[in-house]
PQR file of N, CA, C, O and H, with PARSE charges and radii, in Angstrom:
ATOM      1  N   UNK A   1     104.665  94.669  89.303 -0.4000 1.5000
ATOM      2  CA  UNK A   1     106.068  94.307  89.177 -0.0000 2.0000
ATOM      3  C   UNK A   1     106.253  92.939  89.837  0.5500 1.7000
ATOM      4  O   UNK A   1     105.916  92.444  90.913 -0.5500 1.4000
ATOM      5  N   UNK A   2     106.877  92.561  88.835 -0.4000 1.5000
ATOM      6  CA  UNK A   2     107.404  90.657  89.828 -0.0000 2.0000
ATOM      7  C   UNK A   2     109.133  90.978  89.596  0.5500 1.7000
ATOM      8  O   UNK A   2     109.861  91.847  89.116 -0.5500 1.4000
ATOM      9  H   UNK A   2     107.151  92.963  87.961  0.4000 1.0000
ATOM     10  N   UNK A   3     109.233  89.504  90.361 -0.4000 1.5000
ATOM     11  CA  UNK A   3     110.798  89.246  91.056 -0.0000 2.0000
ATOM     12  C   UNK A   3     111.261  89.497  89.494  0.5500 1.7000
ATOM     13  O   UNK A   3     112.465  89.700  89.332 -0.5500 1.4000
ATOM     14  H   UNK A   3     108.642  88.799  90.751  0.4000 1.0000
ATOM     15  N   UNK A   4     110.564  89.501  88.538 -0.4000 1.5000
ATOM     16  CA  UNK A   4     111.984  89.141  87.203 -0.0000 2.0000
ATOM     17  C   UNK A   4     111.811  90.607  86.589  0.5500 1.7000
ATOM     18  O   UNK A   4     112.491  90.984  85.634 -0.5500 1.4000
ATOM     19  H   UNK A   4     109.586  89.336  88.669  0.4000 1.0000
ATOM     20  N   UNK A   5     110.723  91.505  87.292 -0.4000 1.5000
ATOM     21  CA  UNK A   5     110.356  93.107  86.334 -0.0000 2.0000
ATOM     22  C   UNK A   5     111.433  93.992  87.354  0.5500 1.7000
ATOM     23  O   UNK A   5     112.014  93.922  88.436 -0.5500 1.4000
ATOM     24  H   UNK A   5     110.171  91.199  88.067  0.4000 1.0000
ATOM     25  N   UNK A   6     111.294  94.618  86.505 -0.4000 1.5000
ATOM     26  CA  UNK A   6     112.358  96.228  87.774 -0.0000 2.0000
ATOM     27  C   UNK A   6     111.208  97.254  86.907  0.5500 1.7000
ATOM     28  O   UNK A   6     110.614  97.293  85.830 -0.5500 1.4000
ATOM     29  H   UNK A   6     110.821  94.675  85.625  0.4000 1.0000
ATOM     30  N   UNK A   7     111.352  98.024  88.173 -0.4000 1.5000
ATOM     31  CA  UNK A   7     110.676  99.375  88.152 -0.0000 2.0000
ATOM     32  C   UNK A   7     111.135 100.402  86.642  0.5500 1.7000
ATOM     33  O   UNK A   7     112.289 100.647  86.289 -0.5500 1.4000
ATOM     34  H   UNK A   7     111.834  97.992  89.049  0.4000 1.0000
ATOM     35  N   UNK A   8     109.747 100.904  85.891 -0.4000 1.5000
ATOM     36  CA  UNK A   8     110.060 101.529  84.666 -0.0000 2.0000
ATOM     37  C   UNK A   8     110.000 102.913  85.075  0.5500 1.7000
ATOM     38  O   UNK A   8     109.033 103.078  85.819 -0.5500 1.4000
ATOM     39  H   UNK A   8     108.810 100.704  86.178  0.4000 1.0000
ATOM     40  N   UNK A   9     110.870 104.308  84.813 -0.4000 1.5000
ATOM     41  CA  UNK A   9     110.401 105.298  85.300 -0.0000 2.0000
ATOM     42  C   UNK A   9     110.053 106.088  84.113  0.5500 1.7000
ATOM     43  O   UNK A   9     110.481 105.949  82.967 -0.5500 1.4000
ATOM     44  H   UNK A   9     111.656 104.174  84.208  0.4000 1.0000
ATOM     45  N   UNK A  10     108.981 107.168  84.692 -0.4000 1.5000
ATOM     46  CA  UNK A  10     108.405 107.404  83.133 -0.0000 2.0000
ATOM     47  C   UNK A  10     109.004 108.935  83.564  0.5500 1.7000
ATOM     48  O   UNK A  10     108.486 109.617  84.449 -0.5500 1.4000
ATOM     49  H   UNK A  10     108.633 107.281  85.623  0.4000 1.0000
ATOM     50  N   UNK A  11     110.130 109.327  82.817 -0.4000 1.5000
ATOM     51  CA  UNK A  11     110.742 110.480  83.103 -0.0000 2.0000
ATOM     52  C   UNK A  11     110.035 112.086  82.796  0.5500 1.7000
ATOM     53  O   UNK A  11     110.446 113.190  83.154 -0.5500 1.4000
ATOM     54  H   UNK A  11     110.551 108.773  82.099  0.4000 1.0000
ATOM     55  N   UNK A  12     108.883 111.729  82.032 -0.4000 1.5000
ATOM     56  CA  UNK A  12     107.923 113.121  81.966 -0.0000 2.0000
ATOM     57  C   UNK A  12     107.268 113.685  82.724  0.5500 1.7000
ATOM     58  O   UNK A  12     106.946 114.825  83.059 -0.5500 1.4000
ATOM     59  H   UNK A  12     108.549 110.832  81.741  0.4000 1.0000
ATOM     60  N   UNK A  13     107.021 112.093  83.085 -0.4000 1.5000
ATOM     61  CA  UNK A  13     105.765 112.764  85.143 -0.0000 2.0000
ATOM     62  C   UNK A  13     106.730 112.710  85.886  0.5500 1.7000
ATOM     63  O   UNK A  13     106.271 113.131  86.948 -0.5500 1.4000
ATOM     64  H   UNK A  13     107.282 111.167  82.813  0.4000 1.0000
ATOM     65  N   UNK A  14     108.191 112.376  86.111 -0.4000 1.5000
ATOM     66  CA  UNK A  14     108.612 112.140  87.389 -0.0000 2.0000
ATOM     67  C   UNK A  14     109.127 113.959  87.778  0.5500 1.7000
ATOM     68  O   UNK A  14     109.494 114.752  86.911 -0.5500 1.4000
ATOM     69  H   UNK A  14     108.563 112.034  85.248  0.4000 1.0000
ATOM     70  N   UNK A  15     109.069 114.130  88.592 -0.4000 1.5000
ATOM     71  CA  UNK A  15     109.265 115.542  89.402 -0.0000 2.0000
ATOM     72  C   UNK A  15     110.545 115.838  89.921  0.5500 1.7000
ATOM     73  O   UNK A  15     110.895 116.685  90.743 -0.5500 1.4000
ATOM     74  H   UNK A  15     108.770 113.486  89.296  0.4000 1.0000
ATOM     75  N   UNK A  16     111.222 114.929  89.249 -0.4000 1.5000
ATOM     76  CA  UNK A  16     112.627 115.129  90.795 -0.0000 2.0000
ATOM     77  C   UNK A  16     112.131 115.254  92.496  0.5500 1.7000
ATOM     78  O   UNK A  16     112.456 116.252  93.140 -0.5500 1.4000
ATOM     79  H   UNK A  16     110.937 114.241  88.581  0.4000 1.0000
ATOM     80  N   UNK A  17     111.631 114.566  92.882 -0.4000 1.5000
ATOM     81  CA  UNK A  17     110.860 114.920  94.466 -0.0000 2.0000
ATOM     82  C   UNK A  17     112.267 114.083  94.978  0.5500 1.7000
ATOM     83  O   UNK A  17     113.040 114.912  95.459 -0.5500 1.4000
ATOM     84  H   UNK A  17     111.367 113.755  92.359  0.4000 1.0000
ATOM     85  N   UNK A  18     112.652 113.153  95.010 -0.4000 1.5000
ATOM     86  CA  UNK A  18     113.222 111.989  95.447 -0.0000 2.0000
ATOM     87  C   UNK A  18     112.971 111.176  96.578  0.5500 1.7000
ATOM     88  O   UNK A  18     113.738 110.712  97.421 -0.5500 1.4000
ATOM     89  H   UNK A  18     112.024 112.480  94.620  0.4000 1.0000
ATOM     90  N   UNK A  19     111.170 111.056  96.361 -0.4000 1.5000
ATOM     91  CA  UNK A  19     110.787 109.997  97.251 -0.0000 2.0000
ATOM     92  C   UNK A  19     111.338 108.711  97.058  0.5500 1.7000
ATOM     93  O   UNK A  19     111.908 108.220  98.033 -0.5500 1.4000
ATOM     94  H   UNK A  19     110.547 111.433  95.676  0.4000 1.0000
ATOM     95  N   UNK A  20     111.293 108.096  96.072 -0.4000 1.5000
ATOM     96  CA  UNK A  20     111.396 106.962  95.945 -0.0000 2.0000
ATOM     97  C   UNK A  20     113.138 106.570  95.964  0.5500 1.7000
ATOM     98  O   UNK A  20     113.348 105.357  95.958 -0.5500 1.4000
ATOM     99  H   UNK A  20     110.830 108.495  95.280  0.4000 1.0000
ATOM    100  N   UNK A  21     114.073 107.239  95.982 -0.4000 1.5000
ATOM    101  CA  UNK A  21     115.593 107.505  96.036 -0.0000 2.0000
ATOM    102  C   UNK A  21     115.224 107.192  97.529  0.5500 1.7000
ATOM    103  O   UNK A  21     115.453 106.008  97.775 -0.5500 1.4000
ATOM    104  H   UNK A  21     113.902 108.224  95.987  0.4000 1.0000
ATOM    105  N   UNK A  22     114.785 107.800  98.471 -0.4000 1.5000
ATOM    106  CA  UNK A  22     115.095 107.289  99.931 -0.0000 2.0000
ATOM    107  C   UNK A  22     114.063 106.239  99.760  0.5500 1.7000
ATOM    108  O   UNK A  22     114.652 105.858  98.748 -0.5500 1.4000
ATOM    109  H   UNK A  22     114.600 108.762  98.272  0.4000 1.0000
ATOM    110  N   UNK A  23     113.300 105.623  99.814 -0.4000 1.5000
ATOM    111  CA  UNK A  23     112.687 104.409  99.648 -0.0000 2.0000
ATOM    112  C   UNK A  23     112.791 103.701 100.076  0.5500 1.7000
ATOM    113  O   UNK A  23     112.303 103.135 101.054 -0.5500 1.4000
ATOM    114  H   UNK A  23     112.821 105.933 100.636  0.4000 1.0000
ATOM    115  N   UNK A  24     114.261 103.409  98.661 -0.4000 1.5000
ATOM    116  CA  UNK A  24     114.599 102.094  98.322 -0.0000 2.0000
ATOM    117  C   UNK A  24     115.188 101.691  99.354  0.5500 1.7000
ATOM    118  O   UNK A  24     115.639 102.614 100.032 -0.5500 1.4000
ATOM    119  H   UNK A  24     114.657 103.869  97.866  0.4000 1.0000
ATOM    120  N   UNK A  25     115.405 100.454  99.833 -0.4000 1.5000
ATOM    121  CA  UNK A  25     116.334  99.937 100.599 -0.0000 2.0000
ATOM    122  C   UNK A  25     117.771  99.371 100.123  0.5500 1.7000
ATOM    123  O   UNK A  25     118.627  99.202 100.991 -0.5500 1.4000
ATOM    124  H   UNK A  25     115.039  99.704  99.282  0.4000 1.0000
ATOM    125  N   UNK A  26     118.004  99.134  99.055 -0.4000 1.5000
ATOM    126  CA  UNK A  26     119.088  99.083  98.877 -0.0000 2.0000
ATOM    127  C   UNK A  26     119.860 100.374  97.984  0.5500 1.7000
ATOM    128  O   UNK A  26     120.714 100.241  97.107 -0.5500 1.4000
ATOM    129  H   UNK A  26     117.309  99.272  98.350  0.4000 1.0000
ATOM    130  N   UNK A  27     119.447 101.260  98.350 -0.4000 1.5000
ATOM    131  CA  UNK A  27     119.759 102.568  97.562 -0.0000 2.0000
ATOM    132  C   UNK A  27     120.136 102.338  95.949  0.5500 1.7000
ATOM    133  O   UNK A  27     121.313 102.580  95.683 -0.5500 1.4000
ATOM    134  H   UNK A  27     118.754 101.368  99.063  0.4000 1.0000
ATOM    135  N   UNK A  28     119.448 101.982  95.040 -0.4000 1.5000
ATOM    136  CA  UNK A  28     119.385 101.376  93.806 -0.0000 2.0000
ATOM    137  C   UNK A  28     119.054 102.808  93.099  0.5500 1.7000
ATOM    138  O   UNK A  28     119.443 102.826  91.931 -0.5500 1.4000
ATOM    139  H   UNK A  28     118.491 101.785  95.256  0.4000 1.0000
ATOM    140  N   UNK A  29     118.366 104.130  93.577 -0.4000 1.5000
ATOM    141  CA  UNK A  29     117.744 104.763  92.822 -0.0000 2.0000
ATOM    142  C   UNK A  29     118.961 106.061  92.927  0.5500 1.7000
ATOM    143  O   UNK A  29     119.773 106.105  93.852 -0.5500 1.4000
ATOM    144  H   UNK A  29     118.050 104.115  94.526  0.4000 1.0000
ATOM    145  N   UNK A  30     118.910 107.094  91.791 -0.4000 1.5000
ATOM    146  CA  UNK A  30     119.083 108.018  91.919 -0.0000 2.0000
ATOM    147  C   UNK A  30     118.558 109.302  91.349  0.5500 1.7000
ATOM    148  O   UNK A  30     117.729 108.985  90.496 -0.5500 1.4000
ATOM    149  H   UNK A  30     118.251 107.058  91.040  0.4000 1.0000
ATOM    150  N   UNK A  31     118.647 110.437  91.419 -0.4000 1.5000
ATOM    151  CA  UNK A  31     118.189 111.231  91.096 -0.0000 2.0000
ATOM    152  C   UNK A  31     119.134 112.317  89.905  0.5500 1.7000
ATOM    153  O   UNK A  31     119.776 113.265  90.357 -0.5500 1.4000
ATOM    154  H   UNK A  31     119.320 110.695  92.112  0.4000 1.0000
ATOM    155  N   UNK A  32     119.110 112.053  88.533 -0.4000 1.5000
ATOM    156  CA  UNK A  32     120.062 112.708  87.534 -0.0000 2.0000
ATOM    157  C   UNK A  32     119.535 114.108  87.198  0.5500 1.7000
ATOM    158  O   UNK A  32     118.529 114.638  87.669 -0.5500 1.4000
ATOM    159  H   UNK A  32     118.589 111.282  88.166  0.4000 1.0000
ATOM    160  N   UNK A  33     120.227 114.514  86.474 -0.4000 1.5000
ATOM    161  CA  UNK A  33     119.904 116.529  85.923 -0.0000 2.0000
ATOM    162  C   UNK A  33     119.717 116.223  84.453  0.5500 1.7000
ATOM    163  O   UNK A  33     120.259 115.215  83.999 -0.5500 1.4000
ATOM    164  H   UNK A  33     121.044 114.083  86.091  0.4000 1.0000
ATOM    165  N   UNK A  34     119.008 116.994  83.685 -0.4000 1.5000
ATOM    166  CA  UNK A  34     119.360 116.566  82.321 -0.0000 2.0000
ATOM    167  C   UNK A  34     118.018 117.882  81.928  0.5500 1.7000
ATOM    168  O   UNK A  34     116.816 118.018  82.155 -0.5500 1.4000
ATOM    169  H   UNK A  34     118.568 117.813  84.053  0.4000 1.0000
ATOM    170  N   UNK A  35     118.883 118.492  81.372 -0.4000 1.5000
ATOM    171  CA  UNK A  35     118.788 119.626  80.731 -0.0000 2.0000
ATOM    172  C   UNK A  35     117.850 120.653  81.594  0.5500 1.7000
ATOM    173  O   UNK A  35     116.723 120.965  81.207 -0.5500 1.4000
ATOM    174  H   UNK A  35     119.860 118.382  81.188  0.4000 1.0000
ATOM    175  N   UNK A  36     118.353 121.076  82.636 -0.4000 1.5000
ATOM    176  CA  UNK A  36     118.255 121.454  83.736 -0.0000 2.0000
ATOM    177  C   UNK A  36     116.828 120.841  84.896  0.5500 1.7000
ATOM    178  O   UNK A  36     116.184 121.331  85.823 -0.5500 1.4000
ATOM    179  H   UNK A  36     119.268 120.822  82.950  0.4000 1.0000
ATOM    180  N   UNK A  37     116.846 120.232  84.556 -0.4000 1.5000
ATOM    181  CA  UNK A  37     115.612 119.119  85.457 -0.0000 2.0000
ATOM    182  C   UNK A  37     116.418 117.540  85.811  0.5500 1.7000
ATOM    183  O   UNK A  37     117.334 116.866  85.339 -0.5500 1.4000
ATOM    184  H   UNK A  37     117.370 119.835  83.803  0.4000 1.0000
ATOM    185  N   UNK A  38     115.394 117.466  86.986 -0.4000 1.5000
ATOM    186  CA  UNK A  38     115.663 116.570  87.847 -0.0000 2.0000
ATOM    187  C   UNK A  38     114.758 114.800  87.774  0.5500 1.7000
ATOM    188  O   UNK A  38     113.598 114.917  88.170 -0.5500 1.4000
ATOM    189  H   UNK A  38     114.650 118.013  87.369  0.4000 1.0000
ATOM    190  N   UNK A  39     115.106 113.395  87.374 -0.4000 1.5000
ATOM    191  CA  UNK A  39     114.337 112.471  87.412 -0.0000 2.0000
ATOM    192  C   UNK A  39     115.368 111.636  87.876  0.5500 1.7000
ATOM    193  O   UNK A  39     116.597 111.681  87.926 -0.5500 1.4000
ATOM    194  H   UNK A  39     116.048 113.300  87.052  0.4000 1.0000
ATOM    195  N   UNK A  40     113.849 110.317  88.424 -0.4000 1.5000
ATOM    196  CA  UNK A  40     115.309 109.587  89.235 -0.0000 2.0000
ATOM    197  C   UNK A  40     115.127 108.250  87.997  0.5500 1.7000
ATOM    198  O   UNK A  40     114.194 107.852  87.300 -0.5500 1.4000
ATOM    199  H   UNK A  40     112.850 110.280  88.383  0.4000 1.0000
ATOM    200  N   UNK A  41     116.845 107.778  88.225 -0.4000 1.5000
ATOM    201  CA  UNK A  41     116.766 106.826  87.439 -0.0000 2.0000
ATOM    202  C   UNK A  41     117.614 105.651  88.426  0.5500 1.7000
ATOM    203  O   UNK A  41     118.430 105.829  89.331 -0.5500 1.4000
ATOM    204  H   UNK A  41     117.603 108.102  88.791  0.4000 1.0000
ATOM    205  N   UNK A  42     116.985 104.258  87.774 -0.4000 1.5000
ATOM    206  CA  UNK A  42     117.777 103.330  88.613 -0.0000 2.0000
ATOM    207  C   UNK A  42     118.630 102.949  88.095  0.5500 1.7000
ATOM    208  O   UNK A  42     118.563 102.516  86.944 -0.5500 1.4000
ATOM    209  H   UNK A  42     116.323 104.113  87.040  0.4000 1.0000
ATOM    210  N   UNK A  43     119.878 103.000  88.906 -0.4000 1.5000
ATOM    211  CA  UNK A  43     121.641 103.181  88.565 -0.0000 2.0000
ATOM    212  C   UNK A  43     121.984 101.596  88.614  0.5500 1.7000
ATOM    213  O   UNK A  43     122.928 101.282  87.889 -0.5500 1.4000
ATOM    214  H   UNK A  43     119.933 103.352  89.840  0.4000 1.0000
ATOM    215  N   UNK A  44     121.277 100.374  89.466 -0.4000 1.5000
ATOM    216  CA  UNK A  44     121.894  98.931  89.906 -0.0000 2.0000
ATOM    217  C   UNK A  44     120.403  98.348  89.380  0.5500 1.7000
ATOM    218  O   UNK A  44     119.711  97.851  90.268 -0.5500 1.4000
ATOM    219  H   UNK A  44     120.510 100.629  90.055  0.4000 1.0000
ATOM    220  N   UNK A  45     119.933  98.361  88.229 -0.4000 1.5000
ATOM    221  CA  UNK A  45     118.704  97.780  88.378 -0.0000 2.0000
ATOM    222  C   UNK A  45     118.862  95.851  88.208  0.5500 1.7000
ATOM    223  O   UNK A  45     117.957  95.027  88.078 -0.5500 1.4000
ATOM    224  H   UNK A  45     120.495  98.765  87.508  0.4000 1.0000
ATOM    225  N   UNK A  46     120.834  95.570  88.296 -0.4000 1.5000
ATOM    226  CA  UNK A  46     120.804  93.694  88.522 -0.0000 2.0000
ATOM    227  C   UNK A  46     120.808  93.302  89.870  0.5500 1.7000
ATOM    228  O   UNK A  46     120.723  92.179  90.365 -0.5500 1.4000
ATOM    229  H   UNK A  46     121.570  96.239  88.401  0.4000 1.0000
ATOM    230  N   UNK A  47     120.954  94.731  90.531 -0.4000 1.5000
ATOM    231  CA  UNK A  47     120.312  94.485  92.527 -0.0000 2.0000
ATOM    232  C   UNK A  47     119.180  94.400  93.039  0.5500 1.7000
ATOM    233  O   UNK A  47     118.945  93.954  94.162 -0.5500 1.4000
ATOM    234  H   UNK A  47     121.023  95.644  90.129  0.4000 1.0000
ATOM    235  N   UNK A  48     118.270  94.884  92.141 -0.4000 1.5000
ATOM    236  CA  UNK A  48     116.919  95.321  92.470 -0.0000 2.0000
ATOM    237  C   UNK A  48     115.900  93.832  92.146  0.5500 1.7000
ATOM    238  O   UNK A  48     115.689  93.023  91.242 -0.5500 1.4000
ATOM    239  H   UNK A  48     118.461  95.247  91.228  0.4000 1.0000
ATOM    240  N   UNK A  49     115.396  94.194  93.818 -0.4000 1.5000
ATOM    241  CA  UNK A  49     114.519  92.703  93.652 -0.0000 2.0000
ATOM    242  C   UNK A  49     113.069  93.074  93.695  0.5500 1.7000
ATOM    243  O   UNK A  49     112.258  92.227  94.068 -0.5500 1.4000
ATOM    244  H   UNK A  49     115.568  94.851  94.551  0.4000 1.0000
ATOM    245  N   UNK A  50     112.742  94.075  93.402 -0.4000 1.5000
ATOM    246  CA  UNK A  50     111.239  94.182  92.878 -0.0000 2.0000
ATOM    247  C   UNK A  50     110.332  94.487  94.210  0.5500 1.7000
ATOM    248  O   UNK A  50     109.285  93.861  94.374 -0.5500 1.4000
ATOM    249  H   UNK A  50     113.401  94.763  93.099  0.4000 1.0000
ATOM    250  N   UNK A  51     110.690  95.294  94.986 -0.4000 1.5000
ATOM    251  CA  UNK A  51     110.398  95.382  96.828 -0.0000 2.0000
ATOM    252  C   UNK A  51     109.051  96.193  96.365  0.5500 1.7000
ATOM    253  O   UNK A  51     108.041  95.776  96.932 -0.5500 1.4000
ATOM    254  H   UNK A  51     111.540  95.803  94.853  0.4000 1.0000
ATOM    255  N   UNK A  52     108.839  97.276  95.441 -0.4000 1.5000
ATOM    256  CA  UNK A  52     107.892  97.912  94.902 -0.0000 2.0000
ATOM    257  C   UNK A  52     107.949  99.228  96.224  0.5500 1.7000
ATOM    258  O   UNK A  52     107.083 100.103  96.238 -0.5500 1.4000
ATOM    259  H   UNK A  52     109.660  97.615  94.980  0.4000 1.0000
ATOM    260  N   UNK A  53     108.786  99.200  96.999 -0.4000 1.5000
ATOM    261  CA  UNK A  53     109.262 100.765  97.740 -0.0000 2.0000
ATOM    262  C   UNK A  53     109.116 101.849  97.042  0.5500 1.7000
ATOM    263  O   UNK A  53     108.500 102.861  97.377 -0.5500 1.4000
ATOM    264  H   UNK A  53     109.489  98.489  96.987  0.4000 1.0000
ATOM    265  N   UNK A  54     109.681 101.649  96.063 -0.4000 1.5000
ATOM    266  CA  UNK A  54     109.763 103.326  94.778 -0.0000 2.0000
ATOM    267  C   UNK A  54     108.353 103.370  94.413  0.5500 1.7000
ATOM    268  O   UNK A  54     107.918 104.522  94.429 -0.5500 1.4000
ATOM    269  H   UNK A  54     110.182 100.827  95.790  0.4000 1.0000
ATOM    270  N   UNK A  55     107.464 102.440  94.074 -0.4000 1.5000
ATOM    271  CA  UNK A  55     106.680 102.660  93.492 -0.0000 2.0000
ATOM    272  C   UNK A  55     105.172 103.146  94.424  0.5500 1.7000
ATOM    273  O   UNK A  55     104.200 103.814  94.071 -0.5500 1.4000
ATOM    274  H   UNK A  55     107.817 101.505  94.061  0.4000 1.0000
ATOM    275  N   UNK A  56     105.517 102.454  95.764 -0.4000 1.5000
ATOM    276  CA  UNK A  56     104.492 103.229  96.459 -0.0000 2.0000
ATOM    277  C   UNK A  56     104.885 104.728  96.993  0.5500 1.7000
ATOM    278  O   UNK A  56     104.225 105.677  97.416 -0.5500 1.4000
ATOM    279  H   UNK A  56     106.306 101.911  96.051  0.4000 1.0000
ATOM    280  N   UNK A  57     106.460 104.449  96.741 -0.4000 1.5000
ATOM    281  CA  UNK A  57     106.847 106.303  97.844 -0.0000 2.0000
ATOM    282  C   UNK A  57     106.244 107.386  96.670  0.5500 1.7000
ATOM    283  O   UNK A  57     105.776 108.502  96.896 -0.5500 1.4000
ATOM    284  H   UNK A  57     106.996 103.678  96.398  0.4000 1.0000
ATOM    285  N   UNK A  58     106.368 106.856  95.624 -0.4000 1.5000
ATOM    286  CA  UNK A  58     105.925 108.037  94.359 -0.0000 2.0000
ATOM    287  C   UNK A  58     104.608 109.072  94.064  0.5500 1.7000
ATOM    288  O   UNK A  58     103.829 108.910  93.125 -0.5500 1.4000
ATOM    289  H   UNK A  58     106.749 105.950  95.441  0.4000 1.0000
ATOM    290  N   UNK A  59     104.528 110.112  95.011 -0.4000 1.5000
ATOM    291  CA  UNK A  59     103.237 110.948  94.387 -0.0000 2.0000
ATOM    292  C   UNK A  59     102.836 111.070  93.147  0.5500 1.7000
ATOM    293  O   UNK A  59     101.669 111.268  92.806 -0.5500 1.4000
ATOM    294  H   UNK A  59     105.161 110.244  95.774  0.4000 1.0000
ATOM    295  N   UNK A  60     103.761 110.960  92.438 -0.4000 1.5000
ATOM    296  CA  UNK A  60     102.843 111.300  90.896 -0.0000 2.0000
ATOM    297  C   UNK A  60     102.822 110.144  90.039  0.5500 1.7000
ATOM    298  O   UNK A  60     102.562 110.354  88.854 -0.5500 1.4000
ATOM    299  H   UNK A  60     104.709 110.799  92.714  0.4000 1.0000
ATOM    300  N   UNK A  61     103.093 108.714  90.488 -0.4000 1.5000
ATOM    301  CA  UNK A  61     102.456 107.833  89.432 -0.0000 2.0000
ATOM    302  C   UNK A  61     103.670 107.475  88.700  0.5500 1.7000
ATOM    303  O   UNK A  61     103.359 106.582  87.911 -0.5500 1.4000
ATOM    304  H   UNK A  61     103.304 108.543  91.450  0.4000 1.0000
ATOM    305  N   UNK A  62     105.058 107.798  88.589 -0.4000 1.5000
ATOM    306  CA  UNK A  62     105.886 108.352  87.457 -0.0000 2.0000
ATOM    307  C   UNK A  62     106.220 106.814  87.613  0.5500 1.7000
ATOM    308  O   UNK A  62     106.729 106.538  86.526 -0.5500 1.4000
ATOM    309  H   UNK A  62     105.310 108.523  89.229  0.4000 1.0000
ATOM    310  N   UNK A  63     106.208 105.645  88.393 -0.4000 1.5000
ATOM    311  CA  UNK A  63     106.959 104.455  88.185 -0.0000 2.0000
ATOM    312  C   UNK A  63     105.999 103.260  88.489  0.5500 1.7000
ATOM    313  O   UNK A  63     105.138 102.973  89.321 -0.5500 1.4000
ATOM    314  H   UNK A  63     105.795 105.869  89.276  0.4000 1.0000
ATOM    315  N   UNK A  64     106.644 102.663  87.288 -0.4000 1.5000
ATOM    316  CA  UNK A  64     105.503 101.180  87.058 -0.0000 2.0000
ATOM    317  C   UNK A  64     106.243 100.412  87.016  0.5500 1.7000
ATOM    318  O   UNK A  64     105.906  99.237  86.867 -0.5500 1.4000
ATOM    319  H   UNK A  64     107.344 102.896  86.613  0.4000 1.0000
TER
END
């Protein structure tokens, strides 16, 4: 990820864990329901400066 990419989440692997929701430092991420499961999606991604927080807090790989 560079300054001009934002984090892609790949909503099949993501788990709802919400590592990467506390992470972030500017609280950019959240965690939605959708059809009774849990993934996080980023809600401000014209705030997000590419810190790559989400992407290391993530156990399963789910964000590139």
């Amino acid at each position: 990820m560079t300054e001009n990419r934002k984090p892609e989440i790949e909503v099949a692997r993501c788990t709802g864990c919400g590592r990467c929701v506390a992470a972030c430092p500017g609280r950019l991420l959240t965690l939605e329901v959708v059809a009774y499961r849990k993934h996080a999606v980023l809600v401000k991604p014209r705030e997000c400066d590419g810190c790559l927080a989400c992407l290391t807090a993530c156990p399963v790989r789910a964000i590139y």
